[in-house]
N, C-alpha and C positions, 0 to 999 in steps of 0.2 A: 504493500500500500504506500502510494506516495504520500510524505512526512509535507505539515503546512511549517513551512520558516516562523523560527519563533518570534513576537514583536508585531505580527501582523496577521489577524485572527478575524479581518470583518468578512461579512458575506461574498464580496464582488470574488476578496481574494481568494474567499476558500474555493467559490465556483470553481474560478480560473486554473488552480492546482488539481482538482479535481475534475476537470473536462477532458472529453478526449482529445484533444486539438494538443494540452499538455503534455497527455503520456504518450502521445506517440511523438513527441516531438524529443522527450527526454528519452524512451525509448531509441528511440532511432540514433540519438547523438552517443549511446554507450554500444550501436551495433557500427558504429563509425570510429569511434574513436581508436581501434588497432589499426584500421587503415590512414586513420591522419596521422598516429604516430609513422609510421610506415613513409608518406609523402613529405612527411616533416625532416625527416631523418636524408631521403634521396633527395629534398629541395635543398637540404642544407648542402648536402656533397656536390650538387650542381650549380650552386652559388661559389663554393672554395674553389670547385674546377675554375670557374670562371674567372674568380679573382687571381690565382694561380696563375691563368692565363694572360690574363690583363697586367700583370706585373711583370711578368714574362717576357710582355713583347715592350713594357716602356725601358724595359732594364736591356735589350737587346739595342735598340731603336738608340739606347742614350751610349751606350757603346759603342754604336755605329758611328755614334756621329761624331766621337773623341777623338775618331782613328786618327787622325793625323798627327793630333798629340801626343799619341802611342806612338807612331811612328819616329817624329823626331825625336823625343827622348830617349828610344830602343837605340837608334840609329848612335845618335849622344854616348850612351853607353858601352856600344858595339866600340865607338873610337877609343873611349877611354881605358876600354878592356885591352886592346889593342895595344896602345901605348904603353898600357903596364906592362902587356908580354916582353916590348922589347925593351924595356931601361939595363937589360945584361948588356944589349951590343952598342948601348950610348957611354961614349968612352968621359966626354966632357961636357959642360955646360953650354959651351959655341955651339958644338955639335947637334945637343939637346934640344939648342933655340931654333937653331936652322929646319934641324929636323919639324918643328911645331909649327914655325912657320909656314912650311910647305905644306903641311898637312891642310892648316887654314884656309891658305889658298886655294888648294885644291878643292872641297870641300865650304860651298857657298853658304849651307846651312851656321857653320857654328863663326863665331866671331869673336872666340878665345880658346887658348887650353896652354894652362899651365898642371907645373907638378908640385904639389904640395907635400913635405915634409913633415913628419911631425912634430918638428919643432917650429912651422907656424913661418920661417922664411924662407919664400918663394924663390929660388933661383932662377929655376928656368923654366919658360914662359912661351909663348909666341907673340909675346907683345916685345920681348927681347930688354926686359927690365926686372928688379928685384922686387917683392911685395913681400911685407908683414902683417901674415892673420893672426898676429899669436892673441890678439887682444880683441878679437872678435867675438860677437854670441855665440855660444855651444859652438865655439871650438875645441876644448875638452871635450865634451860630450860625445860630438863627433870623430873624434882620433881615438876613445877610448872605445867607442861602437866597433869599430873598425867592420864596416857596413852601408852599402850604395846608398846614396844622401841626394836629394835632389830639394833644392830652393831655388828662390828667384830672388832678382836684385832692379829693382826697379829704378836704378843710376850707378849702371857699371860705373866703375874710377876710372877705367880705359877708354870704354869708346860712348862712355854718357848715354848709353842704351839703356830698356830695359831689357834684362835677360835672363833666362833659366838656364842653374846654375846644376850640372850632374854630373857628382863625384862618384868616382869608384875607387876601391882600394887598390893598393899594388904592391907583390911582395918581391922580396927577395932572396931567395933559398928557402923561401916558402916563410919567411920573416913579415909580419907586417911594414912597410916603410913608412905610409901617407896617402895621401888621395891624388889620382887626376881628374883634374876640374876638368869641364869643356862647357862653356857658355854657347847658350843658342839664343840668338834675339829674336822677341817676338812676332818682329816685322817678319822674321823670315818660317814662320809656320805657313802652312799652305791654307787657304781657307778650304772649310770642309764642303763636301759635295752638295752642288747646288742642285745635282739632279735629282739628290735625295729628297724621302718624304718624311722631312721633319715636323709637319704641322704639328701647331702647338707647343712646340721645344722652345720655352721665351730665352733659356740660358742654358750654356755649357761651362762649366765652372772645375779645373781639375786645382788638385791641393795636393799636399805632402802631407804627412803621419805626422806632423808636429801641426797640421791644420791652418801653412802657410797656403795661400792663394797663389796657386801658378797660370792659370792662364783663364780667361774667361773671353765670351765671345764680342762682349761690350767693354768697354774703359776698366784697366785693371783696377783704379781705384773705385769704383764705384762695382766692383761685384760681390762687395760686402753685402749690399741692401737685397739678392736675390738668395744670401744664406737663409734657410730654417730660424724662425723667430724660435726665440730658448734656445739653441743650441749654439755650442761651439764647434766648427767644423772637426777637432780633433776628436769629439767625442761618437764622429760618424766611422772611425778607422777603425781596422782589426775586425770586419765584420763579413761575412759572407754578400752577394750581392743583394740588394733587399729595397724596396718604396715606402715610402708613407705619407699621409698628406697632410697640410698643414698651412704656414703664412709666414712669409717673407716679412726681412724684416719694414719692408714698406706697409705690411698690411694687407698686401692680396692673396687671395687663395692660391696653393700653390700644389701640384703631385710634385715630389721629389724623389728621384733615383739616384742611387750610391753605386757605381761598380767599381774595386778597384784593377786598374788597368797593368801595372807594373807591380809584381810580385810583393803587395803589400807594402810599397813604397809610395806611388802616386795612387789618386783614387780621382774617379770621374762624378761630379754632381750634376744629373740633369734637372732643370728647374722647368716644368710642365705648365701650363695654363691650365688651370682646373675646370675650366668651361670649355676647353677641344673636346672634340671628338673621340680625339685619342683616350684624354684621362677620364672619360666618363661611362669605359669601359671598366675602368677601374675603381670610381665610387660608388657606380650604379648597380650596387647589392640587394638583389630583392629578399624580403627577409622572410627566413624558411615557412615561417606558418602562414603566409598569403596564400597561397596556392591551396592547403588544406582547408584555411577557414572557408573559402571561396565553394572550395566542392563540400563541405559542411553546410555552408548557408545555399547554395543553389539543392543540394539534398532534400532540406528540412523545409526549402520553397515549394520542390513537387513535392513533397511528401504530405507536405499541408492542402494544395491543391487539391491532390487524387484521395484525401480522406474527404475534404470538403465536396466536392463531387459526388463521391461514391457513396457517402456513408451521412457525413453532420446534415446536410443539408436536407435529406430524406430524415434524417432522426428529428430536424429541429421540427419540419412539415409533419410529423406524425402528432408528435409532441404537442405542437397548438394545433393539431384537430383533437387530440386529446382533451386537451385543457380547457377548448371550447365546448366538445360535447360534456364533459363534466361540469360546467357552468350554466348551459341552456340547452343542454339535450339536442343539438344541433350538428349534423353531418357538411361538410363541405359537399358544394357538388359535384366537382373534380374532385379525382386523386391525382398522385405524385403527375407530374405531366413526360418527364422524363424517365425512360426505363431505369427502373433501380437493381439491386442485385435479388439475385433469387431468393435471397436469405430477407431481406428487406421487405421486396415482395408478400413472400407468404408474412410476413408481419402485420402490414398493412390488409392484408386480406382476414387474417385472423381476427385484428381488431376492428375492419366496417363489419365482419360479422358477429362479434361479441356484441357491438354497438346496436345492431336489428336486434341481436336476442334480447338486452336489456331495453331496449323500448317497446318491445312487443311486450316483454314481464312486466315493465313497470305502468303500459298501456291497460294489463288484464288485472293487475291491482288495483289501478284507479277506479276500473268500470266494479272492482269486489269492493273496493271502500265504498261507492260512491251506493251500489246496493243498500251495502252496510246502514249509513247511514240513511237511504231511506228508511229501510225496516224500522231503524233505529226511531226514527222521529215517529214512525206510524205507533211505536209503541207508546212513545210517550203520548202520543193523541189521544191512544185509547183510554190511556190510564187516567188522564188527565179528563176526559169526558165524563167516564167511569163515578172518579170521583168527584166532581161534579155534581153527575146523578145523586152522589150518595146524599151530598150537601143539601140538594133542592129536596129529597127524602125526609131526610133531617129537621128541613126549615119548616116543612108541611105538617111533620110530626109536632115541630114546636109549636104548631099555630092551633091545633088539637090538645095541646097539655092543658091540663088544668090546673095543674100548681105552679107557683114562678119557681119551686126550687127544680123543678123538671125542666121550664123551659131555659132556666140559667145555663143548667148540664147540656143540652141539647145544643144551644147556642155556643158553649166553650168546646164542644166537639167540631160544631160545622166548623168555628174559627180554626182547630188544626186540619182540619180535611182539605177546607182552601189553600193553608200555606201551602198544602201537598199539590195541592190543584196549580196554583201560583208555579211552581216550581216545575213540576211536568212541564207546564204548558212552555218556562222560560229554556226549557231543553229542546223542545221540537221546535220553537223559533231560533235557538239559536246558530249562529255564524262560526263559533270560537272554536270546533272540537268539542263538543257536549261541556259542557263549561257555562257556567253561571255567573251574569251579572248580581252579586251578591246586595251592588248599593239600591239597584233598580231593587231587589226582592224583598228588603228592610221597609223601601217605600211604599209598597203597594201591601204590606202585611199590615204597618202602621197605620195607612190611610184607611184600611177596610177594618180594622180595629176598633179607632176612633168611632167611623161610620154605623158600625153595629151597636157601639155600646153607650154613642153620644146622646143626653139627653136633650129632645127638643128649644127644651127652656133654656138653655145655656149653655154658648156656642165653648168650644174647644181648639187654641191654638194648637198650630203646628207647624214646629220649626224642625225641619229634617236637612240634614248636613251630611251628605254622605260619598265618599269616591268611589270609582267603577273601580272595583273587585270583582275578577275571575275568580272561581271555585270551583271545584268537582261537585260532582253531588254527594261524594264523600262526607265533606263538610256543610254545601249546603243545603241538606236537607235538615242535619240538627240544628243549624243555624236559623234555619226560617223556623222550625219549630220552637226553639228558645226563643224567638222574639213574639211568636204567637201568643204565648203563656204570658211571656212578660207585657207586650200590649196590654191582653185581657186582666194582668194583674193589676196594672195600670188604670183601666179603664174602672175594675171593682173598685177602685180606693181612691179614685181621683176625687180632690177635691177645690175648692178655691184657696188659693195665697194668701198672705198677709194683705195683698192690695185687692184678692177680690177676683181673680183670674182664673179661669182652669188651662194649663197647656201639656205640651208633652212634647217633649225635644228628644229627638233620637241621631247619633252620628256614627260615620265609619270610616275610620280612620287607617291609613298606613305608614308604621313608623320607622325609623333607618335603618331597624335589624329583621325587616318584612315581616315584622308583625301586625296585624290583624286586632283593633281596640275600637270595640263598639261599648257605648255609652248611651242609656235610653233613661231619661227622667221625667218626674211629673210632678206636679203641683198635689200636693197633701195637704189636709187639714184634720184634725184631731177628733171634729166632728162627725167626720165621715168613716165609720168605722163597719164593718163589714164580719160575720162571722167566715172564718176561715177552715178550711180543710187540711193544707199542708202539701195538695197534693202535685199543684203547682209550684214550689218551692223543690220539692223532690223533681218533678221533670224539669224542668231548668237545672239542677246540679245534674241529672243524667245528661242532658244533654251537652253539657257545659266539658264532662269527662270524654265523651263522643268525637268532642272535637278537639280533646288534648290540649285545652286552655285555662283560664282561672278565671274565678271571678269573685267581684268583690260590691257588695252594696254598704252605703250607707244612707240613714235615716234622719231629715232635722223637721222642727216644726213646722216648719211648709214645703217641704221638695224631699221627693227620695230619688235614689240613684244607684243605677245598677250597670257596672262596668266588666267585661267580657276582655278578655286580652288571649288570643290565641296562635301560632304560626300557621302559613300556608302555606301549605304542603301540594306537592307534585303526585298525578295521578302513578301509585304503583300496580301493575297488572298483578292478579292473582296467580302463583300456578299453576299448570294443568294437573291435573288428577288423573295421571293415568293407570 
């Protein structure tokens, strides 16, 4: 069962987690997810290919384009090697110069080469003069490397050039002695191939392992500003060939390549435009999980579709014909309009004909209630005619009595015969489900109370206050009998007030815990005094028990008052007896 996230528990949300449209969407992403790790894993190896690639070819490309500077410096050193092999057959210093001299000449590239000693003065030369480097930067350094050196000198002392300077060592019986220098000037580098395609190569920049600047393809002073911002170029040496991208120190984006070109001596910087073509091979890394989310989210698009199609949209269609015939009993007149699945199908068919059969049952109920209830009312006609008869029997009989204490009796019988009359009759008229207007029944027991037992000579108020209460007959038929008795009690003992009045006030009341308080009073006087039986006192508590209430009278010199307090209760059927 899918779990609701805790913190968020109102309806819309719980729907939403609990709809199908959810689990199959969650579903679906856990029957995926071994194949995005899958695509995740070969995206990423096809992105490293690439970038592999793409470094590949700007570290190739930035090598291509140095060659010339390889070339003279190789060349540089190929002389110097040279010169060392022979210092066995140079007998003297003249010798030495002459011999240098020639070589220069020959040889348009270089535009110096002397031999250095390690003690720092220069003999011999091909400028055919003496020179002291003993006081020069890492010149220790350098004699104690005893190791190919190559720097630049941006104002030869000789020929006021700038020049790269590439020493090699030179021995003697395999003795280290010193270095021969051989100066190249920069005028005399060849410019690199125009045929070539360098697009995007803004700088070519080579350095020495001490991270002096030998040659660049702009102004040598100004090839500081195309270095690696943070970096110092010595800390790019010793390193396999490798790119990274980053900004110059002007501030513009830059791809940089490092190769170095001479055996961990010279190294090559190409400085890229980051906006070519070239380097945007190189930044342009699509990042592994695009490709997975993509067929993730295009997945879970049809997946949504072909359930919406094939399934919700038929479920939602079932659903509010559902929810309509369960409100007004009402069928659409179409079904589904588009074919659904076979399973869907017999759904809908199942439920238009559950739908026929519950309206034809609750069609054949209606027409049995409706029966019901005639019979029902014919009975209470009868009963109510019935008694009736029995009343006008009664009244016939009383008008034949000869003593008043026979017609009194005669007369307090018709009075309960009627309520009974009263009450029949208020069932076969009524609308409510056999249910009794309780306040109408109070009023018309009162009114024909008074009416029966009023004397001509002096009239009788009546102030009746009473709300429409439903009742069973459960209730009211004790009910109308208990006010029968109490009327007629009323009527025996009425007498005038203090002021001279006769009346009788009866109400019916319901109060905030659906209780049921009827209250019926009359004007007494002390004069009016009546022998009694008891036997009306006794049916008023029976009846009072009947209905599961209390009651309470009291008695003052002019008014008594008899209050009823009972709950109304809900029709409970009987068992069957079977």
């Amino acid at each position: 069962m899918t779990e609701i996230p805790a913190g968020d528990t109102s309806p819309e949300t719980t729907r939403f987690f609990r709809s199908l449209r959810f689990r199959v969407l969650a579903m679906l992403s856990l029957a995926l997810l071994p194949i995005g790790l899958i695509a995740v894993n070969q995206t990423k190896q096809v992105a490293d290919a690439q970038r592999e690639n793409a470094e590949l070819f700007l570290l190739t490309r930035t090598e291509k384009a140095s060659f010339e500077e390889r070339i003279v410096i190789e060349q540089a050193r190929g002389a110097a090697r040279l010169l060392g092999s022979l210092q066995d057959e140079i007998s003297s210093n003249v010798e030495c110069e002459e011999y240098l001299r020639a070589f220069v000449s020959a040889n348009s590239r270089f535009s110096f080469i002397g031999i250095l000693p390690k003690s720092g003065l220069m003999e011999c030369s091909s400028a055919g003069r003496s020179f002291d480097f003993s006081d020069y930067d890492n010149f220790d350094e350098i004699m104690a490397a005893e190791e190919p050196f190559v720097t630049v000198n941006q104002d030869a002392p000789l020929s006021g050039k700038s020049v790269i300077v590439v020493s090699e060592p030179y021995y003697e019986l395999g003795v280290f002695q010193g270095m021969i220098s051989v100066s190249v000037p920069h005028s005399g580098i060849i410019d690199r191939d125009q045929e070539a395609d360098f697009t995007g190569l803004t700088n070519v920049i080579t350095f020495n392992s001490l991270g002096d600047i030998l040659t660049s393809d702009g102004p040598l002073d100004k090839a500081e500003l195309f270095t690696p911002e943070g970096f110092e170029l010595a800390q790019l040496v010793g390193r396999e060939p490798f790119s990274f991208s980053g900004r110059d120190k002007l501030g513009e984006d830059r791809i940089f390549s490092v190769v170095p070109i001479i055996d961990g001596t010279v190294y090559t910087l190409g400085v890229w435009n980051a906006n070519s073509r070239v380097a945007q091979h190189f930044l342009d890394q699509i990042p592994p999980w695009i490709f997975p989310a993509l067929m993730w989210l295009v997945s879970l698009i049809v997946a949504l579709i072909a359930v919406h199609r094939l399934v919700i949209r038929h479920v939602r269609f079932l659903g509010q014909t559902m929810r309509t015939f369960a409100k007004n009993r009402s069928l659409p007149a179409q079904r589904i309009q588009t074919a659904p699945s076979a399973e869907l199908a017999d759904m809908e068919n199942d439920f238009f004909s559950m739908a026929e059969i519950i309206l034809l049952d609750e069609a054949e109920l209606e027409n049995n209630l409706r029966a019901k209830n005639v019979l029902l009312k014919e009975v209470h006609h009868r009963v109510k005619n019935n008694l009736q008869l029995i009343s006008s029997i009664m009244n016939m009989q009383s008008r034949r009595a000869e003593t008043t204490e026979t017609k009194q009796v005669l007369a307090r019988l018709q009075d309960r015969v009627l309520s009974l009359a009263t009450i029949h009759r208020d069932l076969y008229q009524s609308q409510s489900g056999g249910r009794v207007d309780a306040g109408t029944l109070i009023t018309e027991i009162v009114e024909n109370s008074v009416e029966i037992g009023e004397d001509t000579n002096v009239a009788v108020e009546r102030n009746i206050d009473v709300d429409p209460v439903l009742l069973y007959p459960d209730q009211a038929v004790p009910l109308s009998l208990l006010m029968a008795e109490a009327s007629t009690n009323a009527m025996k003992y009425l007498g005038p007030d203090k002021s001279g009045k006769q009346w009788v006030n009866a109400s019916l009341k319901v109060d905030d815990d659906q209780n049921c308080v009827v209250v019926f009073e009359n004007s007494f006087s002390g004069d009016a005094m009546a022998e009694s039986t008891g036997l009306g006192a006794q049916l008023i508590q029976a009846f009072t028990m009947q209905l599961g209430g209390t009651i309470d009278t009291h008695q003052s010199e002019d008014r008594y008052a008899l209050t009823l307090k009972f709950k109304i209760e809900e029709f409970v059927e009987e068992g069957h007896d079977y």
